[in-house]
N, CA, C and O atoms as CSV, one atom per row, in Angstrom:
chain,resi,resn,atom,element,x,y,z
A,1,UNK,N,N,37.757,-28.045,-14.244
A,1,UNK,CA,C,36.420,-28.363,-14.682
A,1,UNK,C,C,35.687,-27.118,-15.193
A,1,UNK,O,O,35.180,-27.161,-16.313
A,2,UNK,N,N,35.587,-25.862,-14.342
A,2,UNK,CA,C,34.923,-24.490,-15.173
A,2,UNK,C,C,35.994,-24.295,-16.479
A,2,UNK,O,O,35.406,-24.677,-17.490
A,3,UNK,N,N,36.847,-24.006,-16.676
A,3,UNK,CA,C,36.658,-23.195,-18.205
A,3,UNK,C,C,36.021,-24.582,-19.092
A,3,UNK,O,O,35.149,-24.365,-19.934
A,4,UNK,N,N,36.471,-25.890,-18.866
A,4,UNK,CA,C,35.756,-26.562,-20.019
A,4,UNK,C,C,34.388,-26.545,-19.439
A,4,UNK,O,O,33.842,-26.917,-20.478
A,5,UNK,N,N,33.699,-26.451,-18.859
A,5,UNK,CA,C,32.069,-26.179,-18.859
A,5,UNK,C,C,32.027,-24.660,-19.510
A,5,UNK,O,O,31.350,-24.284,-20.466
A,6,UNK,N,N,32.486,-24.286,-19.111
A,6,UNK,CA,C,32.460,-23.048,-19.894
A,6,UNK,C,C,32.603,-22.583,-21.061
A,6,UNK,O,O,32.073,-21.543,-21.453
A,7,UNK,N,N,33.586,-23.563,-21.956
A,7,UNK,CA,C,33.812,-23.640,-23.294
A,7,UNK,C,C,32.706,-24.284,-23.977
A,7,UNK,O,O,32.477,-24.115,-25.175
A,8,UNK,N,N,31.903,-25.153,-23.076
A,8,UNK,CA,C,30.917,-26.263,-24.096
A,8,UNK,C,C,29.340,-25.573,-23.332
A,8,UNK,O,O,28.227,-26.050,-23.556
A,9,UNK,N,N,29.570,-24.556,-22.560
A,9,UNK,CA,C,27.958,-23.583,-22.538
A,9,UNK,C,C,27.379,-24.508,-21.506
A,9,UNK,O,O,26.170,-24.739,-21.536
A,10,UNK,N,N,28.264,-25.138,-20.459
A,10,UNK,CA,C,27.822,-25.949,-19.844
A,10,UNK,C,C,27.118,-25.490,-18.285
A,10,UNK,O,O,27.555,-24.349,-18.134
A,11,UNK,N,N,26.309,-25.793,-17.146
A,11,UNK,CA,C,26.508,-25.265,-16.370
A,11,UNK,C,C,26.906,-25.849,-15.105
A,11,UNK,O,O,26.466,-26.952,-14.780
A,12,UNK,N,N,27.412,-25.436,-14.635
A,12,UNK,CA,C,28.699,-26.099,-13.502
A,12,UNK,C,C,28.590,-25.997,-11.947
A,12,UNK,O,O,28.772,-24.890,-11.439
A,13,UNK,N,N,28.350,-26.900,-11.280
A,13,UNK,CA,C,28.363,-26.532,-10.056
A,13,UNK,C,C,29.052,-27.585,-8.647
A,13,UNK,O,O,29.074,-28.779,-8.350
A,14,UNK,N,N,29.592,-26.170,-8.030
A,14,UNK,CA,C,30.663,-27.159,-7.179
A,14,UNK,C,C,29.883,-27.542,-5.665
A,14,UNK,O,O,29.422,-26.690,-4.906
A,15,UNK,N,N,29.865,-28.642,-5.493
A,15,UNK,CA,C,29.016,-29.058,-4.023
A,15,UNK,C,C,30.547,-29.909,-3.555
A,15,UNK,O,O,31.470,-30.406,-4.201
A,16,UNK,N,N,30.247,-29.768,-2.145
A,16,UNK,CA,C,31.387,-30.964,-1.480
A,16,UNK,C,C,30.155,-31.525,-0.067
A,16,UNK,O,O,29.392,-31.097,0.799
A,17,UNK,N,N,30.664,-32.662,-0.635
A,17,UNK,CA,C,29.589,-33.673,0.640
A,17,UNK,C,C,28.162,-33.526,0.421
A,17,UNK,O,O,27.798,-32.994,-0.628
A,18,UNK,N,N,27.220,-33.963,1.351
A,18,UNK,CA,C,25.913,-33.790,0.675
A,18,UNK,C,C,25.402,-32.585,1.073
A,18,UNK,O,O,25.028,-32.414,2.233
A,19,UNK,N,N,25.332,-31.563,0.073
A,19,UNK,CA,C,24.724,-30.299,0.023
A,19,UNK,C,C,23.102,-30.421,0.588
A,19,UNK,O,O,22.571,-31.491,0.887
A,20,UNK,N,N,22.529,-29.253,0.655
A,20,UNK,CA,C,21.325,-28.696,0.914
A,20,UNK,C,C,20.390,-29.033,0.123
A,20,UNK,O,O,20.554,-29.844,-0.789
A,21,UNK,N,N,19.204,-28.397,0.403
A,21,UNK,CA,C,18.439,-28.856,-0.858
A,21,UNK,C,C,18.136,-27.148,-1.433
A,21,UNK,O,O,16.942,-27.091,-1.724
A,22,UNK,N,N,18.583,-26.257,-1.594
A,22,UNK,CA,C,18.914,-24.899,-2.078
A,22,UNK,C,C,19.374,-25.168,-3.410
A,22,UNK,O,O,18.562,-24.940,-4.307
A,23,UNK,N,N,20.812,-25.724,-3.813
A,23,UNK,CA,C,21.504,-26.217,-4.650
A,23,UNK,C,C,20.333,-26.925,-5.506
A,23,UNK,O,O,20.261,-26.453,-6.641
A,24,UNK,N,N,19.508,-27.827,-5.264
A,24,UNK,CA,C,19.578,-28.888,-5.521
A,24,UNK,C,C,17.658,-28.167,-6.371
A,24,UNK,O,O,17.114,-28.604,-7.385
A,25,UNK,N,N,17.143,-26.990,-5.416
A,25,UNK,CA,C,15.979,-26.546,-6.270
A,25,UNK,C,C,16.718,-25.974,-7.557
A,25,UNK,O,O,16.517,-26.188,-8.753
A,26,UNK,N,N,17.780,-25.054,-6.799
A,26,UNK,CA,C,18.056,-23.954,-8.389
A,26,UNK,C,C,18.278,-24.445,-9.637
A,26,UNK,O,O,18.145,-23.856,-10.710
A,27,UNK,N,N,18.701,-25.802,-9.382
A,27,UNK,CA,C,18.765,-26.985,-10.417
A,27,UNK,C,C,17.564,-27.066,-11.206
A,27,UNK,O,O,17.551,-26.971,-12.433
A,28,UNK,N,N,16.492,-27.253,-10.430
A,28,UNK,CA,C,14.958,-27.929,-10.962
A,28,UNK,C,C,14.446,-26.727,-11.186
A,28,UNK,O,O,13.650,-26.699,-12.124
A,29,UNK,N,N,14.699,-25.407,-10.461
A,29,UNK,CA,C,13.984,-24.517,-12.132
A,29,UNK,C,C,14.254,-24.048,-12.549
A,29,UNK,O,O,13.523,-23.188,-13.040
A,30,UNK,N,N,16.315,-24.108,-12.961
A,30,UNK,CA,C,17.077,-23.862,-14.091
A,30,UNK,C,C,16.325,-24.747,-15.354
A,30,UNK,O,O,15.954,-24.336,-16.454
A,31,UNK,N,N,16.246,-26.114,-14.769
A,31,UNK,CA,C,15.280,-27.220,-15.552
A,31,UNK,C,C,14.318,-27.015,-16.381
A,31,UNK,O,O,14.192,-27.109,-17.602
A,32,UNK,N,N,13.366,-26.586,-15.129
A,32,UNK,CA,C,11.661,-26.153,-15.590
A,32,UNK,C,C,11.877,-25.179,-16.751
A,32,UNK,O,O,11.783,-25.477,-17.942
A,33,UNK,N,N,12.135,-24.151,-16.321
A,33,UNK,CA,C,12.861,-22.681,-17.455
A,33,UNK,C,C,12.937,-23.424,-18.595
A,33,UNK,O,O,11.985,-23.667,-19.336
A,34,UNK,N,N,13.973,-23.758,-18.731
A,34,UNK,CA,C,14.481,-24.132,-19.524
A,34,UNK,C,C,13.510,-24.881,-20.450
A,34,UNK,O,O,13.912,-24.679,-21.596
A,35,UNK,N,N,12.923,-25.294,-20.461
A,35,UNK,CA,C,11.749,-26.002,-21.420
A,35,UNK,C,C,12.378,-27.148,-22.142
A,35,UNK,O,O,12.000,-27.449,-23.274
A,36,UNK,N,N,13.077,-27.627,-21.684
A,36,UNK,CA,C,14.015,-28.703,-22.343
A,36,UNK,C,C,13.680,-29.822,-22.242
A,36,UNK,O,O,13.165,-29.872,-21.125
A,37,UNK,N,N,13.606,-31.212,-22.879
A,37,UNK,CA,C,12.948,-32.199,-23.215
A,37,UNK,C,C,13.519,-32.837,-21.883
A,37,UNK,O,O,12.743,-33.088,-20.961
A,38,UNK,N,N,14.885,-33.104,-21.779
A,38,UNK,CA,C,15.762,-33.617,-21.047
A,38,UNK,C,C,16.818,-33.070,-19.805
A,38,UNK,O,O,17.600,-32.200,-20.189
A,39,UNK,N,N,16.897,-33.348,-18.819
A,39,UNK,CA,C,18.463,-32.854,-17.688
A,39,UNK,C,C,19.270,-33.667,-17.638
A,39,UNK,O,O,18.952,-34.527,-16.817
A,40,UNK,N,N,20.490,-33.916,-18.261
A,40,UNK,CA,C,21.498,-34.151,-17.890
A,40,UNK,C,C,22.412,-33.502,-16.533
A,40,UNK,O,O,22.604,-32.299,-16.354
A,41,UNK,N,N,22.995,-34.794,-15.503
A,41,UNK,CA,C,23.641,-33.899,-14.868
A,41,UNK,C,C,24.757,-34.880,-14.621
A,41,UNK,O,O,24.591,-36.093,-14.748
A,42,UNK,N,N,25.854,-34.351,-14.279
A,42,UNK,CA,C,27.119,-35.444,-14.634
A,42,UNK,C,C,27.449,-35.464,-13.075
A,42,UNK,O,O,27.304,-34.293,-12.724
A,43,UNK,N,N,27.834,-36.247,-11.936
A,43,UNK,CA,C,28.096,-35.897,-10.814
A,43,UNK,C,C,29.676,-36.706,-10.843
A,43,UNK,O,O,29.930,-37.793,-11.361
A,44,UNK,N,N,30.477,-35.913,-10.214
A,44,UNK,CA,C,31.407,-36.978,-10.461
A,44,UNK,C,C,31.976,-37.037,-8.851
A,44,UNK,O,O,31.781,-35.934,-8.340
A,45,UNK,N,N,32.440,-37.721,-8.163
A,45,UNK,CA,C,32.415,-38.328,-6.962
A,45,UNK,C,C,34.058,-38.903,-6.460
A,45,UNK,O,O,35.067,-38.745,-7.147
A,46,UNK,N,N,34.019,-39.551,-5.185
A,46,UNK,CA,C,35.103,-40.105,-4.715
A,46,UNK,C,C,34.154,-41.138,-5.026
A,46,UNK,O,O,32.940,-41.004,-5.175
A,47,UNK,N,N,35.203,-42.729,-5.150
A,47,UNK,CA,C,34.574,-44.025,-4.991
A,47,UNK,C,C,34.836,-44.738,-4.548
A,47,UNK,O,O,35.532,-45.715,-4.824
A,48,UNK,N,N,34.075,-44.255,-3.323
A,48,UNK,CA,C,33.991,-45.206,-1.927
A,48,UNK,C,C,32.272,-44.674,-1.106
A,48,UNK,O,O,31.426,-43.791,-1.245
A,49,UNK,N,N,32.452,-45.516,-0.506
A,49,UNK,CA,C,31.457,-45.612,0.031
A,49,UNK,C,C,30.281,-44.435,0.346
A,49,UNK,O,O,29.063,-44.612,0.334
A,50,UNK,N,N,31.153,-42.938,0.688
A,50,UNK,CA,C,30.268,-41.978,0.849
A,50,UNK,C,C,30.314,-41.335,-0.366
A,50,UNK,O,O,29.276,-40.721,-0.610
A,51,UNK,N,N,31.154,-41.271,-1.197
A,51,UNK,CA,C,31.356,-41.031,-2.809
A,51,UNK,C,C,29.902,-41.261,-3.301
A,51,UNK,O,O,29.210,-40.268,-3.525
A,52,UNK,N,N,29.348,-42.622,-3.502
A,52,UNK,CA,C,28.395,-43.286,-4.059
A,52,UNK,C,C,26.968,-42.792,-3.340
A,52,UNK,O,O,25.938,-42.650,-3.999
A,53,UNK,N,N,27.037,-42.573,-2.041
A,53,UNK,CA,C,25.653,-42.141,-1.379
A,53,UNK,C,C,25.744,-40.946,-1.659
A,53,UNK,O,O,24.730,-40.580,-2.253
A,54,UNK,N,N,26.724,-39.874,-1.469
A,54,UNK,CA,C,26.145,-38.845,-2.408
A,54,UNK,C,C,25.514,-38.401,-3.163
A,54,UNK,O,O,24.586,-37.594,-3.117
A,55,UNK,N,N,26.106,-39.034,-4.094
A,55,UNK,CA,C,25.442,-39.438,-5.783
A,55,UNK,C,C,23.718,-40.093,-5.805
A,55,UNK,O,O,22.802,-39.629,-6.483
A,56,UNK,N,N,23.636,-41.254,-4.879
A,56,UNK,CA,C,22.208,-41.809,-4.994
A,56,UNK,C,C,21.424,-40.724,-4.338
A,56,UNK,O,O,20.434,-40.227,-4.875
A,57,UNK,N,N,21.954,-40.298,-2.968
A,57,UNK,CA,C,20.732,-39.469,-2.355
A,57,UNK,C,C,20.736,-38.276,-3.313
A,57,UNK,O,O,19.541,-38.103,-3.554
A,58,UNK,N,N,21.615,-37.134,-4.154
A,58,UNK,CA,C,21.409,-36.467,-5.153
A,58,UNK,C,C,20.550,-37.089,-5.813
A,58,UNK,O,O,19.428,-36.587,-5.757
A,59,UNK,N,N,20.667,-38.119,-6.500
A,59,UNK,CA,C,19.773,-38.075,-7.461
A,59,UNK,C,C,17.811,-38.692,-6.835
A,59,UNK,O,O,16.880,-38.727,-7.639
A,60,UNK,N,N,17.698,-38.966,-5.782
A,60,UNK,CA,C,16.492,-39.050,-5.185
A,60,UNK,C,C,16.063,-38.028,-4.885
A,60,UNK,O,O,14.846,-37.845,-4.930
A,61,UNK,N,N,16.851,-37.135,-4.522
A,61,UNK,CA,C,16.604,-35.433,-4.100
A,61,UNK,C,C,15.756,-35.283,-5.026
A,61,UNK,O,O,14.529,-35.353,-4.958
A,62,UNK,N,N,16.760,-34.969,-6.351
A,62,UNK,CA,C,15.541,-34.353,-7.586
A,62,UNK,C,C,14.644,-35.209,-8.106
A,62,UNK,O,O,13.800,-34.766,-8.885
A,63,UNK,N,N,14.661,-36.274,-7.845
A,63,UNK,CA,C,13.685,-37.485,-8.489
A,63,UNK,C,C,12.063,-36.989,-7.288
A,63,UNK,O,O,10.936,-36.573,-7.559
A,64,UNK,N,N,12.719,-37.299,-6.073
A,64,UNK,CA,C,11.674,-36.974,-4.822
A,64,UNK,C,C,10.867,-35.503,-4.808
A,64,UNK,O,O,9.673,-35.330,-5.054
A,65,UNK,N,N,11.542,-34.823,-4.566
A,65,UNK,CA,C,11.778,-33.498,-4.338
A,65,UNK,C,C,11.109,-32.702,-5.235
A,65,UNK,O,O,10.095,-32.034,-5.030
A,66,UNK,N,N,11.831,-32.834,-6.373
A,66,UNK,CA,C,11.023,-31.842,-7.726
A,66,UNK,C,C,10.337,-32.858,-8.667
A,66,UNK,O,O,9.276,-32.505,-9.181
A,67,UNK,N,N,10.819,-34.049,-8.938
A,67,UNK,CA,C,9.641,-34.601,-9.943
A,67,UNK,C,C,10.310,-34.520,-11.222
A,67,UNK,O,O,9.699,-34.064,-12.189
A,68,UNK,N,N,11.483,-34.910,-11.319
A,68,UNK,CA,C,12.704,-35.219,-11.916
A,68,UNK,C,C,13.050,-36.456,-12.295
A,68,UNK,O,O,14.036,-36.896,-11.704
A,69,UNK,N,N,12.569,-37.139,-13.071
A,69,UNK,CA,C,13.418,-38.119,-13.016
A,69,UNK,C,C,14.223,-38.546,-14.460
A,69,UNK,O,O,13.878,-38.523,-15.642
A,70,UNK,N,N,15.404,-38.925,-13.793
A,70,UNK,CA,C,16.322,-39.427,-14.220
A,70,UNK,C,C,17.040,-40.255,-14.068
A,70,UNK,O,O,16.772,-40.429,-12.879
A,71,UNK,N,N,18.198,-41.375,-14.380
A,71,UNK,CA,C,18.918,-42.166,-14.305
A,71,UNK,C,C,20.446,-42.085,-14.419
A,71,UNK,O,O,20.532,-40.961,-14.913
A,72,UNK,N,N,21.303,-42.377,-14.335
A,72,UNK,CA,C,22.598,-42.462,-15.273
A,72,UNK,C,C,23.753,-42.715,-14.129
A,72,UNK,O,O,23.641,-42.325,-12.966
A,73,UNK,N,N,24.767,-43.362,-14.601
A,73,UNK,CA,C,26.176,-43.395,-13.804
A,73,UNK,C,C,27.548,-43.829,-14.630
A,73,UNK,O,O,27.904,-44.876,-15.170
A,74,UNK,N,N,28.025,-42.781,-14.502
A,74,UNK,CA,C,29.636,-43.046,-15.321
A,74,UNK,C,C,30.472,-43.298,-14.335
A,74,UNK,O,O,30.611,-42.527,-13.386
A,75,UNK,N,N,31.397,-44.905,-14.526
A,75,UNK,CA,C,32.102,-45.135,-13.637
A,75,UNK,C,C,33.667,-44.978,-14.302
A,75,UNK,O,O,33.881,-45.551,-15.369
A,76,UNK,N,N,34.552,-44.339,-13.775
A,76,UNK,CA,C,35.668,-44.351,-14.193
A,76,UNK,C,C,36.357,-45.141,-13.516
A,76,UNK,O,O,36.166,-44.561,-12.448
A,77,UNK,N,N,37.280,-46.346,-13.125
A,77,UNK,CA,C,37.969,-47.164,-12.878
A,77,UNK,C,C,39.534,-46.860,-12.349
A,77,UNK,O,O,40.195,-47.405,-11.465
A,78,UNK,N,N,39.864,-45.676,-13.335
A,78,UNK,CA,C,41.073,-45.363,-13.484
A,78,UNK,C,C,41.291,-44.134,-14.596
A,78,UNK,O,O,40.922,-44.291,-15.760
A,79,UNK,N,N,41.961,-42.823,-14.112
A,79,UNK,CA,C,41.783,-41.607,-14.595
A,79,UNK,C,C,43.095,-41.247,-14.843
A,79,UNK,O,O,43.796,-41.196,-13.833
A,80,UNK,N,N,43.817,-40.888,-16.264
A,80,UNK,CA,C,45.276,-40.283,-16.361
A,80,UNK,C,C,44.919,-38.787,-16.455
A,80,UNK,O,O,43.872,-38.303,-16.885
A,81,UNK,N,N,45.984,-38.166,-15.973
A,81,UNK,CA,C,45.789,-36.805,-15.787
A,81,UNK,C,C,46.739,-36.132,-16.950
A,81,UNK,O,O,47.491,-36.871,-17.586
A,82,UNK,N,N,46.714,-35.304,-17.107
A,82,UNK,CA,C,47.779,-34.153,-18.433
A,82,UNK,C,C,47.988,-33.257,-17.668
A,82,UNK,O,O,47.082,-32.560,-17.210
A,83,UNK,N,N,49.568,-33.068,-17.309
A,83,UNK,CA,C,49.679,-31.389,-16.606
A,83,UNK,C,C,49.402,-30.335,-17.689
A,83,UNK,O,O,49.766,-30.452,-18.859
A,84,UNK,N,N,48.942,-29.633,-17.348
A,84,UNK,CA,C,48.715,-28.683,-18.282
A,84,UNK,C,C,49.652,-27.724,-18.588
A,84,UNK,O,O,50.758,-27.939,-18.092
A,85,UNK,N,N,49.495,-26.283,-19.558
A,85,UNK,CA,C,50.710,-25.652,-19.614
A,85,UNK,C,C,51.279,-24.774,-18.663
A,85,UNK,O,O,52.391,-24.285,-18.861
């Protein structure tokens, strides 16, 4: 996942389980800074049960928390992998 965030100027961050809320400011005033119309943030998850609460309480964090709001969920179903070289 880093070099392609890295190739597309992306910024990347690795949490496992439900993180702090530390993570979750540096986010909101990478945001603010940023003067940007919009935040995209892509979370991608296990999918199951604590997979998914992750994801919702993340995104209430910054919705609650900083005054963020946003929406979105990409569900993948089924993922083929490429070994690489």
């Amino acid at each position: 996942m880093r070099p392609v965030a890295m190739e597309y100027s992306i910024n990347y961050m690795l949490g496992r389980g439900f993180c702090s809320s530390e993570p979750r400011h540096g986010i909101a005033e990478r945001y603010k800074a940023s003067w940007k119309e919009k935040l995209l943030i892509l979370l991608l998850s296990d999918f199951d049960p604590d997979g998914e609460q992750i994801g919702q309480r993340f995104v209430s964090s910054i919705r609650d928390e900083f005054g963020i709001v946003f929406y979105g969920k990409l569900r993948f179903t089924k993922l083929k992998f490429r070994k690489g070289p």
